[in-house]
N, C-alpha and C positions, 0 to 999 in steps of 0.2 A: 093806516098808521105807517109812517115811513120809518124803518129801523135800521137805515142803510147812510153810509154819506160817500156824497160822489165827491171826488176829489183831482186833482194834479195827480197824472202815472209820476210814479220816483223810479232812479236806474233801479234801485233793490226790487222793484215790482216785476220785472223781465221776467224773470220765471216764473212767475206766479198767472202772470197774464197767458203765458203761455198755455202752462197747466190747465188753465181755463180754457181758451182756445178749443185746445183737444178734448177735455170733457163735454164739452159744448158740439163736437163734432165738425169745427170750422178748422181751414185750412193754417198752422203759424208763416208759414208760405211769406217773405215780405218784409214779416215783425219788428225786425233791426233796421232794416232802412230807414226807418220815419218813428221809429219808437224815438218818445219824451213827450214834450208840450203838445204833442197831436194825438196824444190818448189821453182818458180818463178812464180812473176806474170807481167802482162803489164799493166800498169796506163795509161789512158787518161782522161785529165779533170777532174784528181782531184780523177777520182777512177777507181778502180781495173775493167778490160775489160776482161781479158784473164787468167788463169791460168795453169800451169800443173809443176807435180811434178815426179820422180822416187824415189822411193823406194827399197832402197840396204839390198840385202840376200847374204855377203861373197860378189864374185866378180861378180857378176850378179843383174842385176838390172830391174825392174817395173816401165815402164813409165806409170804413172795413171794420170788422171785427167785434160786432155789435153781440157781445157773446152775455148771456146771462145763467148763475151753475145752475141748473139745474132741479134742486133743492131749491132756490130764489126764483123760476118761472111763477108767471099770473101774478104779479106783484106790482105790476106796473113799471118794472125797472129796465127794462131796454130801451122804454118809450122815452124816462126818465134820460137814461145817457145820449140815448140819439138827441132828444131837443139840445141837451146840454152842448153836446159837438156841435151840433146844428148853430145855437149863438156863439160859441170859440168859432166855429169859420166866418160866420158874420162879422163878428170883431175885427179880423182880419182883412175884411177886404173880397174875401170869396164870392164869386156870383152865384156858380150853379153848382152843387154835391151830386154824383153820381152814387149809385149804389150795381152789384150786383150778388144777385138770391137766386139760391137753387130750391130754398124752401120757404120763404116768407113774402113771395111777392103777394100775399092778399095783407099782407101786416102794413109794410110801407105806407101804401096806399093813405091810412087811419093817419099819417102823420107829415102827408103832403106829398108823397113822393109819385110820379106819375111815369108809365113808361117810358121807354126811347128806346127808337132803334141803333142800334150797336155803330152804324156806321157814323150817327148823329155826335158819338163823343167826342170832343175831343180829341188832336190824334197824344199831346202828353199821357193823358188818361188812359188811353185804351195802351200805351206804353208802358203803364204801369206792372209788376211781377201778375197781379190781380187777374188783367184782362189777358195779359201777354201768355200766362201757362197755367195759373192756378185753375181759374172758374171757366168750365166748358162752356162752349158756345152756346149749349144749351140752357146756362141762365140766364134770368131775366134781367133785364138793364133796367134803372129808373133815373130820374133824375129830380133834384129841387131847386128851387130856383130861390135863392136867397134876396135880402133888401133890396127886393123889386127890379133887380137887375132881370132879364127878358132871358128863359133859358133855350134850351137847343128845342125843336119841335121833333114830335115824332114821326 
């Protein structure tokens, strides 16, 4: 039973995603740069459960911020907002989505996303606040490869 609606972020949602963010344990590291039309979030009851945004460098793109509260995990709703961004980058033009995870590289995998070596990005991407100081070297890099456009190899 889906009790949730995913929608267009509004500017009023800024803090709200935030607050999520942190509950969630993820970095807001970036947030205002690319915050609008490149987030979504899921509303239940009135307020904001779930968020996640990508972040477009040219024709490749940064799924960040795949945050869902807490109280809304196993619900299917990450899986939910990631396809969601997944078709808004498609829409666009986008080839390949990059992600990086410090805790859910066995999750991606379930929804396409396949390794890549760090050097393989990108160099916009790997420019990004994300690659550039947020997330240690130590996480994992993935990438997807959108409307059959051929992505980077590992």
């Amino acid at each position: 039973m889906i009790d949730y609606e995913i929608r267009p972020v509004r500017a009023e949602d800024r803090d709200a995603v935030e607050a999520l963010l942190r509950r969630a344990e993820l970095p807001p590291d970036g947030l205002d740069e690319q915050f609008g039309d490149a987030y979504a979030v899921a509303v239940a009851e009135g307020r904001i459960v779930g968020a996640a945004g990508v972040e477009v460098y040219g024709d490749a793109g940064l799924l960040r911020s795949v945050a869902v509260d807490p109280e809304w995990r196993g619900r299917g709703l990450g899986a939910a907002l990631t396809r969601e961004r997944l078709a808004w980058a498609e829409a666009r033009g986008l080839g390949d989505v990059y992600l990086l995870t410090n805790t859910a590289a066995d999750y991606f995998p379930k929804l396409g996303f396949a390794p890549v070596a760090r050097e393989k990005v990108p160099e916009a991407v790997r420019g990004s606040v994300q690659f550039a100081s947020v997330c240690p070297s130590s996480a994992a890099v993935m990438v997807l490869s959108l409307g059959g456009v051929p992505c980077a190899t590992p």
